[in-house]
N, C-alpha and C positions, 0 to 999 in steps of 0.2 A: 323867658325861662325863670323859675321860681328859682329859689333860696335851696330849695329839698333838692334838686336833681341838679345847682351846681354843685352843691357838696359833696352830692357822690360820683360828679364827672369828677371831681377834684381827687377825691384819696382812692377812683379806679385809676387817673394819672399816674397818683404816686405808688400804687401798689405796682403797677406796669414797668414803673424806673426802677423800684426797690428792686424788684423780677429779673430785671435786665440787667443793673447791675451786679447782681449775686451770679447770674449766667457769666458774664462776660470778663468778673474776676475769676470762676471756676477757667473758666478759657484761654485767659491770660496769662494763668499758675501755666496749664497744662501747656501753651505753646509756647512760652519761653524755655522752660525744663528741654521737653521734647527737641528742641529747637538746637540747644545749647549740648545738651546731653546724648542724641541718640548716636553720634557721630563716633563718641566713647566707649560704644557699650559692645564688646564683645566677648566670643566664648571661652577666651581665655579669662578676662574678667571678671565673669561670674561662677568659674570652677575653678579657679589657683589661689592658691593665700598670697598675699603678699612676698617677694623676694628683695635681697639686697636691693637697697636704691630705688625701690618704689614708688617713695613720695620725693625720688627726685627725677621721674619722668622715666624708671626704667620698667622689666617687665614684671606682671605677678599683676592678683588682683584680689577682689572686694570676697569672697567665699565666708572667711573669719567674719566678715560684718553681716553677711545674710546671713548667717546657720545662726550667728548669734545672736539677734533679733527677733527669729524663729523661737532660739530660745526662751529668752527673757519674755519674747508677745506669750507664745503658747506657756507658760510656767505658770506665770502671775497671772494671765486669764483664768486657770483651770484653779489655782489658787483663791483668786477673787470669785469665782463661781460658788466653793466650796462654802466659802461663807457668806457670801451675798445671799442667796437661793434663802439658808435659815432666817436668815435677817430679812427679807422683804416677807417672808410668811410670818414673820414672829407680828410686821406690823399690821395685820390685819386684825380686825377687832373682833373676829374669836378669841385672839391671843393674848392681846395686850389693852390696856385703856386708851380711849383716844388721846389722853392729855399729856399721857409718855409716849404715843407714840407719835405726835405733831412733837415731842423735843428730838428723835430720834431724826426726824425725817428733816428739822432745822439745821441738825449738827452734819445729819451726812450732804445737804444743801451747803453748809457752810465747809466744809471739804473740798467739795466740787469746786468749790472758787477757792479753793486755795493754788497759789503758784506752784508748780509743781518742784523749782527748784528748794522748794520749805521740804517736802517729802526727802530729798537727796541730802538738805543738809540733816535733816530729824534721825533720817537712817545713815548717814555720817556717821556721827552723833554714837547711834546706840551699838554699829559696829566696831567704834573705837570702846566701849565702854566694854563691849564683848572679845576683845581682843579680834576682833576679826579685822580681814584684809577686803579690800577691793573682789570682788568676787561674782560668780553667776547667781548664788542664791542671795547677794546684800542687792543685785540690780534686782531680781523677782519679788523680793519685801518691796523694794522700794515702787518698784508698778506694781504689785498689789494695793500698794495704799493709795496709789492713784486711780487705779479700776475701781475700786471698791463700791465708791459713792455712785461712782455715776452706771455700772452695774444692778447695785441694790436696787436706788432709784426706777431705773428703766423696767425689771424685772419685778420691783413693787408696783407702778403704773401699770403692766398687764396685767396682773393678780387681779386688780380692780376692775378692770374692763370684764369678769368673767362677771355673766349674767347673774345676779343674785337667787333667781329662781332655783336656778342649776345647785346651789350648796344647798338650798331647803330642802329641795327633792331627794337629793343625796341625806340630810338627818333624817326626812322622813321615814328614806328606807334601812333607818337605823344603823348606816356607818358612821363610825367615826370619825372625829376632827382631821386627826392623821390622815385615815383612810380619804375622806372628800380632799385634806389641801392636796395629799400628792398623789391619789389617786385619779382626780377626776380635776381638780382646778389647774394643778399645774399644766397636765395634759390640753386642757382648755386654752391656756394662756402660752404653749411649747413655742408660737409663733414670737410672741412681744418677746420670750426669753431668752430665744434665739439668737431674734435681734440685739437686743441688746447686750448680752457678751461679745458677739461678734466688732457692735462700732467700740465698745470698749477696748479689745482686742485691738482696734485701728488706731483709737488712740494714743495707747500705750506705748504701741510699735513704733509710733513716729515718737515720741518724745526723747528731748536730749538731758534737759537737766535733771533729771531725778536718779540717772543711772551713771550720771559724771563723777561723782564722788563713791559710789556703790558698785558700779559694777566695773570700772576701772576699762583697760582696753590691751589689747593684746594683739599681735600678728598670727596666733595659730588657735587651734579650736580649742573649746574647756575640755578637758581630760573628768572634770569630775563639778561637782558643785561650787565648790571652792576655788577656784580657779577662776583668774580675769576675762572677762571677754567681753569682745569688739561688739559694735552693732554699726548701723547703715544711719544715722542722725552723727554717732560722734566720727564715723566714717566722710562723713559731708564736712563736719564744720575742719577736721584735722587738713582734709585736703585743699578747701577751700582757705586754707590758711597757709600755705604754701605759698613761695614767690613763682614758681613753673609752672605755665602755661598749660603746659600737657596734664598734670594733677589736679589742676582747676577744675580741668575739663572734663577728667573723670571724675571728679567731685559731683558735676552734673546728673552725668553718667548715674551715680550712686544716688541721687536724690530721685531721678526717674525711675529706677527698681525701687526706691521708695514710693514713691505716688501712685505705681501699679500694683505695691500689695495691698495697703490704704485704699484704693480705687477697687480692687478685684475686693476686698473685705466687703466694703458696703452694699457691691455688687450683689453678692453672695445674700447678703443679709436680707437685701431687698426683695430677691429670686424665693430664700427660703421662707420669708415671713409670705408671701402670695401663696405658696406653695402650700403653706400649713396651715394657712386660713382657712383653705376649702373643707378642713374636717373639724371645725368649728363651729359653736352655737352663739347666735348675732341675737 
């Protein structure tokens, strides 16, 4: 056997381990949860707010932390869309020069790695400076700034994948910039854009520190923007902090209705990016 063909028996090995282990931790998440949690999960739990004594094993349950997660996911996504969409078409070089728009694309890069508890305490930070309280719209700022990058990003990466021919053809028949980006490119790229608000969306959902200091938490639903409320991450960590067995347990509980909106997101994302490829030019 040559030098050439063990090398690539060697890193098919490790691509095979890498494979496997990425499987078998996805599988490991899932059947421990599942394991732990589905024994907790019922229909009173997922339609009652919270009642007296709750979180000391009595009845009532998670409603406040799903509608509010719902919330803050669907707010700050639709939020992070609004400006994300502008921002990845600005960086396209009809619009901009390449050498502002590789800083745009280092800064929203250097975002994305940012921790996300920076985001909670930054809008901490600028809610106290605004008189504001713990709130539905200080959690929504605060996962918008965390969607944002990695939004812009995904929805700028489709932009590019649309065939270059497709935008010439489009000046040639003398539409406009406008007219080609969002008439013809976006619609080209509706797949990638899709996707990516979508894991954006999953991201967010699950996130606990950025909406600890911002969005505050509550036993009943927000009545209005302003107002505290609960989600399914500080719903997990509050009960899994408890000494009783029984709220542990639904702690589980609460993290498995977390895994399956996270799970059914990507799902979805996956379904509709195939789905809208088909009227697509490759």
């Amino acid at each position: 056997m040559n030098r050439r063909k063990l090398t690539e028996r060697i890193f098919i090995a490790l691509m095979l381990i890498s494979l496997g282990a990425v499987i078998l931790s996805l599988l490991g998440i899932l059947g421990i949860i599942a394991y732990r949690g589905v024994t907790s999960i019922s229909w009173s739990m997922v339609t009652q707010l919270p009642k007296g004594g709750y979180y000391m094993g009595k009845e009532g349950g998670i409603l406040n932390a799903i509608v509010g997660s719902l919330y803050l996911g669907l707010g700050s996504a639709t939020l992070a869309l609004l400006l994300g969409l502008p921002i990845a078409f600005a960086l396209q070089k009809e619009y901009i020069r390449p050498r502002w728009a590789d800083l745009i694309r280092l800064s929203l890069d250097i975002l994305w790695g940012t921790p996300s508890i920076v985001y909670g305490a930054f809008g901490f930070v600028v809610m106290l400076a605004l008189g504001l309280r713990a709130s539905l719209i200080g959690g929504i700022i605060a996962l918008t700034l965390l969607m944002l990058p990695i939004m812009t990003r995904a929805i700028e990466e489709a932009l590019r994948m649309v065939p270059k021919e497709l935008k010439e053809s489009a000046y040639a028949l003398g539409a406009t910039r406008f007219e080609t980006s969002f008439g013809i490119i976006a619609r080209q790229a509706l797949p990638g854009i899709v996707t990516g608000v979508l894991l954006a969306f999953g991201r967010g959902i699950g996130d606990a520190a950025s909406i600890l200091f911002t969005a505050g938490y509550t036993d009943y639903l927000p009545r209005s923007i302003f107002d505290p409320v609960a989600s399914l991450p500080l719903a997990i960590f509050f009960q899994l902090g408890t000494p009783v067995p029984e709220v542990q347990r639904r702690a589980y509980g609460a993290a498995l209705i977390l895994l399956g909106i996270v799970l059914t997101t990507s799902l979805t994302a996956r379904y509709l990016s195939k789905r809208l490829s088909k009227h697509t030019i490759r």
